[in-house]
C-alpha positions as CSV (number, residue, x, y, z in Angstrom):
1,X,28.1,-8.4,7.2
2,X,25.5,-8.8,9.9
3,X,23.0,-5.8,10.3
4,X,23.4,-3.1,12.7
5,X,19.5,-3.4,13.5
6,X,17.1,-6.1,13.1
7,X,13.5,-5.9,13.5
8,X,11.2,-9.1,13.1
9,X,7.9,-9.3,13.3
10,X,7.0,-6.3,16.1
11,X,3.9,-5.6,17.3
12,X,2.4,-3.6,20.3
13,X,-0.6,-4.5,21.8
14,X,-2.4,-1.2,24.5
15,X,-5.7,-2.0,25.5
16,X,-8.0,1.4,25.7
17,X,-10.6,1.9,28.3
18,X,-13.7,3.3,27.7
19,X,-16.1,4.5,30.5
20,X,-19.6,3.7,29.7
21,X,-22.0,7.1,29.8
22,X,-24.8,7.0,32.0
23,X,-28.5,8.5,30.6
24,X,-29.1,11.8,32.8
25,X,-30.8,11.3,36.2
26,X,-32.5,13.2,38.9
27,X,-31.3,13.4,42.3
28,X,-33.7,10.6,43.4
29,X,-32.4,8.4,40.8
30,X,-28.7,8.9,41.7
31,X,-29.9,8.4,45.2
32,X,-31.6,5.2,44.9
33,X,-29.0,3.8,42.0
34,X,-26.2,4.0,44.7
35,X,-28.2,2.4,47.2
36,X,-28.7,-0.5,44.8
37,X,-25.0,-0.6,43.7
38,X,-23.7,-0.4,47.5
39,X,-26.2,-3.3,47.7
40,X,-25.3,-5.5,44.7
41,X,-21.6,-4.8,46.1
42,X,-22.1,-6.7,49.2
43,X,-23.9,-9.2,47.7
44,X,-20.9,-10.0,45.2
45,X,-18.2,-9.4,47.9
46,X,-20.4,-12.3,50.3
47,X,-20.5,-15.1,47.4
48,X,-17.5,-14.2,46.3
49,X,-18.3,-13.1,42.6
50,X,-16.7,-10.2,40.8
51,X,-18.5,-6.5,41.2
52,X,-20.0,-5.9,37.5
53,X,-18.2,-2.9,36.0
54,X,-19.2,-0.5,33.9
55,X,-15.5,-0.2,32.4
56,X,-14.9,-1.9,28.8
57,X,-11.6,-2.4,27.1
58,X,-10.5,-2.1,23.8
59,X,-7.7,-3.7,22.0
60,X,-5.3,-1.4,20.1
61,X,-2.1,-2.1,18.0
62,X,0.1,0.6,18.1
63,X,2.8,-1.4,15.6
64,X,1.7,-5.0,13.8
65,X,4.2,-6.6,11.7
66,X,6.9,-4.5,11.3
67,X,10.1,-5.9,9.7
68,X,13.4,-4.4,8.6
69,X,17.0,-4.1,8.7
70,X,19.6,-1.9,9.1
71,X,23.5,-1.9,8.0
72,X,26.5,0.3,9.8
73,X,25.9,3.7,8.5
74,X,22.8,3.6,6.8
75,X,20.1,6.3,7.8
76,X,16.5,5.3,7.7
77,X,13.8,7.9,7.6
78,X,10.5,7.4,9.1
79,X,7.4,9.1,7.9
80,X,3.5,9.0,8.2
81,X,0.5,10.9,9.9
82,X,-0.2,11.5,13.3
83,X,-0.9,7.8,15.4
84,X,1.0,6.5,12.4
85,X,3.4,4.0,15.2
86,X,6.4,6.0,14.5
87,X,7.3,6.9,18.3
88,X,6.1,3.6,19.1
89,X,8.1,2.4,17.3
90,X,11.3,4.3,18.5
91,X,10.2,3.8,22.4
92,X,10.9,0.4,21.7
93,X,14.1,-0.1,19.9
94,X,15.1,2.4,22.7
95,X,14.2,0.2,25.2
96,X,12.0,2.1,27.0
97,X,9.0,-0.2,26.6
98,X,8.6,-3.5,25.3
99,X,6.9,-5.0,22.1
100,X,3.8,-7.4,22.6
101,X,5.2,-9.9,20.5
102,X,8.8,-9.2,18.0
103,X,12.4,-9.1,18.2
104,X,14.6,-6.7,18.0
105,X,18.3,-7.5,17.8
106,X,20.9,-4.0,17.6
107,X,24.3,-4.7,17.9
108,X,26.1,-1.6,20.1
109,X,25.8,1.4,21.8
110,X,22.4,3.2,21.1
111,X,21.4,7.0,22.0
112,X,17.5,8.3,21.7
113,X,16.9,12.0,21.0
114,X,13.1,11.2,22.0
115,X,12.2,14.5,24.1
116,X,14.6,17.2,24.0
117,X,15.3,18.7,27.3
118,X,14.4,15.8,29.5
119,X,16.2,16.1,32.7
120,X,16.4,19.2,32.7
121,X,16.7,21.2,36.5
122,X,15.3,24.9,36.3
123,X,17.5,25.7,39.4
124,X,20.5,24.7,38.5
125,X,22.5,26.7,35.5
126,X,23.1,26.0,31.8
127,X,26.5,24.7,33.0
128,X,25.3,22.5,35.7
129,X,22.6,21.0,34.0
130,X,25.2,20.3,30.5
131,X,26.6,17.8,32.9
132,X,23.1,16.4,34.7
133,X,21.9,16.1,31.2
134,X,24.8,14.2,29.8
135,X,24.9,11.5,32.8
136,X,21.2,10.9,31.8
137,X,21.6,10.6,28.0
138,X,24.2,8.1,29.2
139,X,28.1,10.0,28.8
140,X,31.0,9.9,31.6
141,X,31.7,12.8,33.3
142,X,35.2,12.8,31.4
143,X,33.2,12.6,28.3
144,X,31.3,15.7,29.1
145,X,34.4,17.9,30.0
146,X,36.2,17.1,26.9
147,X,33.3,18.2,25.3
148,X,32.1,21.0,27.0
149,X,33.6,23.9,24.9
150,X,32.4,22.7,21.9
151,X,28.6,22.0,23.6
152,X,28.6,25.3,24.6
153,X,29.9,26.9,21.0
154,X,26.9,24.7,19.5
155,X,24.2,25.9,21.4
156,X,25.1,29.8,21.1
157,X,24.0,30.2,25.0
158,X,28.2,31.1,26.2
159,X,26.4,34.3,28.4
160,X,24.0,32.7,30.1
161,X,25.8,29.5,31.2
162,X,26.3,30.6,34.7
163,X,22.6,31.6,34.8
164,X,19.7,29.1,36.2
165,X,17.7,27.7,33.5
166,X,14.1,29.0,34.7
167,X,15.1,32.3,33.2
168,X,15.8,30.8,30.1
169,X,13.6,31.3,27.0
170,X,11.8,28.1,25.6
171,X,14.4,28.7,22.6
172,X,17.8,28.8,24.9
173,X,16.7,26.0,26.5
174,X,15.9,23.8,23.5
175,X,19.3,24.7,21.9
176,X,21.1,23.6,25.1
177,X,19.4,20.9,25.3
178,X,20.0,19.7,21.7
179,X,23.3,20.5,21.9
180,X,24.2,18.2,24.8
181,X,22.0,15.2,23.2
182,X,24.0,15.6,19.8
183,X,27.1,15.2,21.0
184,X,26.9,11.9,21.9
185,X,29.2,9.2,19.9
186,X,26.5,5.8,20.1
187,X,26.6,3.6,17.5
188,X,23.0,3.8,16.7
189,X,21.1,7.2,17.3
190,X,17.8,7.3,17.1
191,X,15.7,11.0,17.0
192,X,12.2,11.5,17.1
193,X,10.8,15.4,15.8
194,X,14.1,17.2,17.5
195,X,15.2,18.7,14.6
196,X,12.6,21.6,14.4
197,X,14.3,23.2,17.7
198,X,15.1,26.9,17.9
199,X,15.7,29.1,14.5
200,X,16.5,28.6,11.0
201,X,19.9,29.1,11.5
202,X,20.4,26.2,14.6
203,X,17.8,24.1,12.8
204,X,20.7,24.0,9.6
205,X,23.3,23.1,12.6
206,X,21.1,20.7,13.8
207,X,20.9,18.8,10.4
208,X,24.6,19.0,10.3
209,X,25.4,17.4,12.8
210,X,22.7,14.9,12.1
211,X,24.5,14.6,8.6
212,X,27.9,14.0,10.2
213,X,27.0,10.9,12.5
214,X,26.0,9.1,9.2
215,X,29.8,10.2,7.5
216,X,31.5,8.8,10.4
217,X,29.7,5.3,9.9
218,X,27.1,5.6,12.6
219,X,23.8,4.6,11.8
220,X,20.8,6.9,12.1
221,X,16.9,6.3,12.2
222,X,14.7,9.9,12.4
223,X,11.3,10.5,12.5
224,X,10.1,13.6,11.5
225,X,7.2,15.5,9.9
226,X,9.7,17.6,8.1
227,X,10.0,15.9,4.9
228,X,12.9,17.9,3.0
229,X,14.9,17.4,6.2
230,X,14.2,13.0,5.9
231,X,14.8,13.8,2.2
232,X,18.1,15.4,3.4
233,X,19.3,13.3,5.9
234,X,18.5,9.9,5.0
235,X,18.8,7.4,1.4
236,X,16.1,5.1,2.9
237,X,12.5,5.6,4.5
238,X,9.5,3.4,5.7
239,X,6.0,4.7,5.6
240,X,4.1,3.6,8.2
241,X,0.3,3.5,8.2
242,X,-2.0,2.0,11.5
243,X,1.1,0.9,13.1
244,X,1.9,-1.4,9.6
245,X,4.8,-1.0,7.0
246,X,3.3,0.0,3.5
247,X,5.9,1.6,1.8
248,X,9.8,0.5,2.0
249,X,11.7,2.2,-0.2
250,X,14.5,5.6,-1.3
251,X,13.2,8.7,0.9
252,X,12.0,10.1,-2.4
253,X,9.4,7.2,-3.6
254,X,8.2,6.9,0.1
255,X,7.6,10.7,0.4
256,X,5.6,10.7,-3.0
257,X,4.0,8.1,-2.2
258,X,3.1,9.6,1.2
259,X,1.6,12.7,-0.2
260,X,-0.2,11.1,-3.2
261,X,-1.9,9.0,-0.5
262,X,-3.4,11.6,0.9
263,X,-4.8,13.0,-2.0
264,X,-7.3,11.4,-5.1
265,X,-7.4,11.7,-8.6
266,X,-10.1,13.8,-9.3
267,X,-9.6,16.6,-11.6
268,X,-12.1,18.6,-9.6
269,X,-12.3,18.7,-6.4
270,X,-15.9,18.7,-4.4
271,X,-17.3,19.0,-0.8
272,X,-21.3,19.1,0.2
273,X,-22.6,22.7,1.4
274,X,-22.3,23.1,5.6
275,X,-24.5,25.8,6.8
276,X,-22.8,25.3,10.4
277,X,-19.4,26.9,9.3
278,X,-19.5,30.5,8.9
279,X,-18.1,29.8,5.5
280,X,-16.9,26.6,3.5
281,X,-14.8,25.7,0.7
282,X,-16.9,24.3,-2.3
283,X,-15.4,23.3,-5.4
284,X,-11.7,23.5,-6.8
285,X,-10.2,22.7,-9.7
286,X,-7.8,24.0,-12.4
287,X,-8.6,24.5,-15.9
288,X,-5.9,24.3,-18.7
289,X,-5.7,27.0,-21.8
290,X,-9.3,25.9,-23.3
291,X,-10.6,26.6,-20.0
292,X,-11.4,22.8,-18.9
293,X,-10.7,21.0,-15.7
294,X,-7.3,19.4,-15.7
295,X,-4.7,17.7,-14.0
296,X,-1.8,17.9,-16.9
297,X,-0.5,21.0,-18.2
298,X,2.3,21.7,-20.3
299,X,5.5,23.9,-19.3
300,X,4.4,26.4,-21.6
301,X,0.6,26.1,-20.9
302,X,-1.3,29.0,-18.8
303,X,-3.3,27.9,-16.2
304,X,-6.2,28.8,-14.2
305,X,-6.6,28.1,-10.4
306,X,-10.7,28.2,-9.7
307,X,-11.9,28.3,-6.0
308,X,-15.8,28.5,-5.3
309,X,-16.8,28.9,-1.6
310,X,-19.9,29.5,0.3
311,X,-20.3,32.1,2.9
312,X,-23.4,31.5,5.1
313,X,-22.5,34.5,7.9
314,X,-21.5,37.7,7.5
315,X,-17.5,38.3,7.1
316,X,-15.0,40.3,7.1
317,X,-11.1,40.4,7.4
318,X,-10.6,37.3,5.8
319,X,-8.9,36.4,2.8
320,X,-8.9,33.2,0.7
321,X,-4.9,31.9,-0.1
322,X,-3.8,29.0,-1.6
323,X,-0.5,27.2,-1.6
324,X,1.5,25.2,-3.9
325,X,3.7,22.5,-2.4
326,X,6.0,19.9,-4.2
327,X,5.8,16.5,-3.9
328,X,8.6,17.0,-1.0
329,X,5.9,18.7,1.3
330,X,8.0,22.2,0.0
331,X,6.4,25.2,-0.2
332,X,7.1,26.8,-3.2
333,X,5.1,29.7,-3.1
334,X,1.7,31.0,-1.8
335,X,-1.0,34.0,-2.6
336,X,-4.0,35.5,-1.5
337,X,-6.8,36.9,-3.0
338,X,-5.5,40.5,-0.8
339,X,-2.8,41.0,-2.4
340,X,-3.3,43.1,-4.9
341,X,-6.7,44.0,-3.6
342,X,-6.9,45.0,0.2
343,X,-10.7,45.8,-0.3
344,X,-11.6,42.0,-0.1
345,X,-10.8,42.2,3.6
346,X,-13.9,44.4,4.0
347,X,-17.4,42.5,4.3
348,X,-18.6,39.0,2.6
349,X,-21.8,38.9,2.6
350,X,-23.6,35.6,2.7
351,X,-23.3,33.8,-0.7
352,X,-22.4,31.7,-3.1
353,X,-19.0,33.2,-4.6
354,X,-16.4,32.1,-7.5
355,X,-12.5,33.5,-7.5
356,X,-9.8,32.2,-10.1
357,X,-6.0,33.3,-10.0
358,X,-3.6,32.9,-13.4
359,X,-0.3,31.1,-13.1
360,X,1.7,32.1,-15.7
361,X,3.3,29.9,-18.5
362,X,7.2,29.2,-18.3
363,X,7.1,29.6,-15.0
364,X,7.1,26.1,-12.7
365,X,9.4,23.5,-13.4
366,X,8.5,20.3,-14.9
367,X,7.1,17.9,-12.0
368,X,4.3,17.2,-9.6
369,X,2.4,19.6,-7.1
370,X,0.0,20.1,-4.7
371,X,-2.6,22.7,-3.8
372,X,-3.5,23.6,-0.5
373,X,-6.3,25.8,-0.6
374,X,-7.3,28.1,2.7
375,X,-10.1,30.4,4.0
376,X,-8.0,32.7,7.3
377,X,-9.8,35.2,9.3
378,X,-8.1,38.4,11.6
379,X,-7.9,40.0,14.2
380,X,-8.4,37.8,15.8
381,X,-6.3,34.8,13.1
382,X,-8.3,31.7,12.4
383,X,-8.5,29.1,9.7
384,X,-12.1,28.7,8.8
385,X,-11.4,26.4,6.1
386,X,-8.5,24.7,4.4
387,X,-8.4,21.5,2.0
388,X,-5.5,19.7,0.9
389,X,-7.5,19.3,-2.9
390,X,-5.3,18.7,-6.2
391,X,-2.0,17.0,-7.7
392,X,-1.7,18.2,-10.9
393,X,1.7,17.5,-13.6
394,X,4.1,20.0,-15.2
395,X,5.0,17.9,-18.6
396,X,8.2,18.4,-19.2
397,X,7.3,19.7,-22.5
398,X,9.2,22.8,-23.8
399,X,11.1,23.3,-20.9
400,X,14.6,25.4,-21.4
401,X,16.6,22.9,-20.2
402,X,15.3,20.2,-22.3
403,X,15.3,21.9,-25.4
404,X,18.9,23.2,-25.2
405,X,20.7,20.2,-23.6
406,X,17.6,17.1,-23.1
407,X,18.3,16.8,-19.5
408,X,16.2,18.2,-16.5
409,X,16.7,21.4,-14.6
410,X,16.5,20.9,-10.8
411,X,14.6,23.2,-8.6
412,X,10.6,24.4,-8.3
413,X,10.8,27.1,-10.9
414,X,12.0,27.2,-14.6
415,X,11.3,30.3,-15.6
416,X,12.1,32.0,-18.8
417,X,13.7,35.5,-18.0
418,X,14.9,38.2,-19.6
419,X,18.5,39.0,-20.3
420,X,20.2,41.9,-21.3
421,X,23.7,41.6,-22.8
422,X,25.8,44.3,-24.3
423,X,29.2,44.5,-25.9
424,X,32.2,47.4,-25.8
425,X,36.0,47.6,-26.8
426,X,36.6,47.8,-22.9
427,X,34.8,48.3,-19.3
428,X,34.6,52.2,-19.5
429,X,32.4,51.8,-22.9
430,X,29.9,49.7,-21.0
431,X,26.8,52.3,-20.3
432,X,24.2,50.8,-17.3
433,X,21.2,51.0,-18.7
C-alpha cells in the first residue's frame, strides 16, 4: 500500500540579514560620513558599479534532510526545542511555503490547524464568523450547516453566538475557533501547538477529538510541547534537532530520549558562582541512605535531595522549590522549602547556604525522573534561578507489585499504605473506627 505522506530529502534554506553596527560618532562625523557616502553614491551610480552595503547575509537551514513516511491512519508526533524546524516543517507539507530542495508527495485532502483563530472578524458574531472561518479552513457552505449544531455544542459558547467577537474573552474565542478547525473531515490533518486552548476540561475534548480522526482512518501529524498529550495521541514520533531528524522511533523512546538529551550524567550537578544575579543555584545532587551522591536508588531506599545556593543581595519573599517530572515531561509532584516553614520567606541575607528535603522510601514507583530545581521571588513573582539538573533511577527492587505478582505497577507512585480491614457476622456489627 502506497503511503499517505512521503517526505524525501527536505530542506529549507532563509538567508538572515545582519546590519553591520557602526562605532559611535559625533555630529561632525555623521555629517561629514554622509557627505562622503552621498558622494561614493554618485560615483557608483555614474560608472555603473554597485553601491557598497553595509548589509551581510547569513545562510540558515530551517529543515536539512528530512525523510519519512506515513501510512492511512497512522499519527506521527513531532517533538523538540524551540527553532527545532517543527513548524517549518508543517508550513510546508501545508503548502504554505516551499522547501529549498525535497519532495513531498501526500495523497488527498489535507487540513492545517497552524494558528487557531485565523480569519477571524471581531465585528461580525460567533455565528457569522463559524461560517467565514470554515470557507477559509476550506469546507462548503453545506458542510458548515450540517455541522453547525454540533460546532456550537463543542465550543460551549451557545449564549454568545449572536454576539460580535470583540467582546469575546481570549478563551471563547479560542474554543470557537478550535471547534470550527476540528470539524473538518481531510484526509490528512496536520496541527501545530492547538491543543493547549481554553481549560482543562476543553483541552480533554480537544484530544478527543484529535483521538477520533486517527479511529476513523485519517492520518494525523501534531506538534506539540505537551508531551503526555503526543504520548496520548500518537504510536510514532520524530525528534527533530537544528532542523535534522535524530530520533525516529514509538512516542515513548523519542520522548526519553528527548529529555535525557537535555540533561548529563553527572551525579552532582555544578554551576560557577555569578555575583550579577541577586542569587544563584550552586550545587545539587542526591545522596542515597549512606549519604553519598547518587543517581540509583532502590524502591525501598530513602533519599536525600541537597540544594546549595548563593545569595549575593539581600532577599526576601522567596522560596526555593523543586520539581520532580517523569521521563514523559509529567509533573508528579513539587515542594518548597515554605511549606512547612513560612519564616523562610522573611530575609536572606547574603551567603553561602545549604537546604536538603527527605523523600520517603516506598514511595515513587520504579522508573526514571527528573529534578527541576527553582529559586521564585513575590510580590512581585519572579524566577531568579531554575536548573533542569538530575535523572536519577527507581530500581525496581522491592517494589509491591513485583514481589507479589513479578510484573510492574503503572503510574508515578507505588506507595505502601496502610489498610485497615475488619470482620463481623453482618453490616450492623461493623463499628467505624
Amino acid at each position: 500500500m502506497s503511503p499517505v505522506i512521503k517526505v524525501e530529502n527536505l530542506s529549507k534554506r532563509y538567508f538572515i540579514s545582519h546590519q553591520k553596527r557602526e562605532p559611535y560618532l559625533a555630529l561632525r562625523d555623521v555629517l561629514a560620513t554622509g557627505a562622503k557616502r552621498f558622494g561614493n553614491r554618485l560615483t557608483h551610480l555614474f560608472s555603473g558599479k554597485q553601491s557598497p552595503s553595509i548589509t551581510t547575509r547569513e545562510e540558515f537551514w530551517a529543515l536539512k534532510n528530512v525523510n519519512f513516511e506515513l501510512s492511512q491512519g497512522e499519527s506521527l508526533g513531532i517533538i523538540g526545542r524551540n527553532g527545532a524546524g517543527k513548524s517549518t516543517l508543517l508550513k510546508i507539507l501545508s503548502r504554505i511555503t516551499e522547501p529549498t530542495t525535497g519532495r513531498i508527495t501526500l495523497r488527498g485532502r489535507v487540513a492545517s490547524l497552524l494558528e487557531v483563530g485565523t480569519g477571524f472578524h471581531p465585528e461580525l458574531t460567533g455565528k457569522e464568523n463559524i461560517f467565514l472561518n470554515g470557507v477559509i479552513l476550506g469546507m462548503g457552505r453545506a458542510e458548515i450547516e450540517r455541522k453547525f449544531d454540533e460546532i456550537v455544542a463543542f465550543s460551549g459558547v451557545e449564549k454568545f453566538l449572536d454576539t460580535p467577537v470583540k467582546h469575546y474573552s481570549s478563551g471563547m474565542r479560542v474554543r470557537l475557533a478550535f471547534s470550527v478547525a476540528a470539524h473538518l473531515e481531510p484526509d490528512i490533518l496536520v496541527v501545530d501547538e492547538v491543543l493547549s486552548v481554553g481549560d482543562l476540561d476543553f483541552q480533554q475534548k480537544c484530544v478527543g477529538k484529535m483521538e477520533g480522526a486517527t479511529k476513523d482512518g485519517r492520518t494525523v501529524i501534531v506538534v506539540s510541547h505537551d508531551l503526555a498529550a503526543v504520548q496520548r495521541l500518537c504510536n510514532r514520533s520524530l525528534l527533530l534537532e537544528q532542523g535534522s531528524v535524530v530520533v525516529d522511533s514509538n512516542t515513548d523512546e523519542v520522548i526519553r530520549h528527548y529529555v535525557s538529551r537535555r540533561l548529563d550524567e553527572r551525579s552532582v550537578y555544578e554551576q560557577a558562582s555569578n555575583k550579577e544575579k541577586t542569587v544563584n543555584l550552586r550545587k545539587v545532587f542526591l545522596a542515597n541512605s549512606h549519604g553519598t551522591p547518587s543517581l540509583e536508588f532502590r524502591y525501598d531506599e530513602q533519599i536525600t535531595l541537597v540544594v546549595e545556593y548563593e545569595v549575593n543581595k539581600t532577599l526576601k519573599d522567596c522560596c526555593i522549590w523543586f520539581g520532580l517530572r517523569t521521563m514523559q515531561d509529567v509533573l508528579a509532584f513539587g515542594s518548597a522549602d515554605i511549606d512547612v516553614d513560612a519564616s523562610m520567606l522573611g530575609e536572606r541575607s547574603p551567603g553561602y547556604y545549604r537546604t536538603s528535603v527527605v523523600l520517603s522510601e516506598s514511595w515513587l514507583n520504579a522508573g526514571q525522573y527528573v529534578t527541576v530545581i527553582g529559586i521564585t521571588k513575590y510580590n512581585p513573582l519572579q524566577e531568579l534561578d531554575r536548573v533542569e539538573a538530575l535523572r536519577f533511577t527507581i530500581l525496581d527492587v522491592g517494589t509491591p507489585e513485583k514481589l507479589r505478582t513479578g510484573n510492574f505497577r503503572p503510574g508515578i507512585l507505588q506507595p505502601l499504605m496502610t489498610w485497615t480491614t475488619s470482620q463481623a457476622q453482618d453490616k450492623a456489627d461493623l463499628v467505624e473506627k
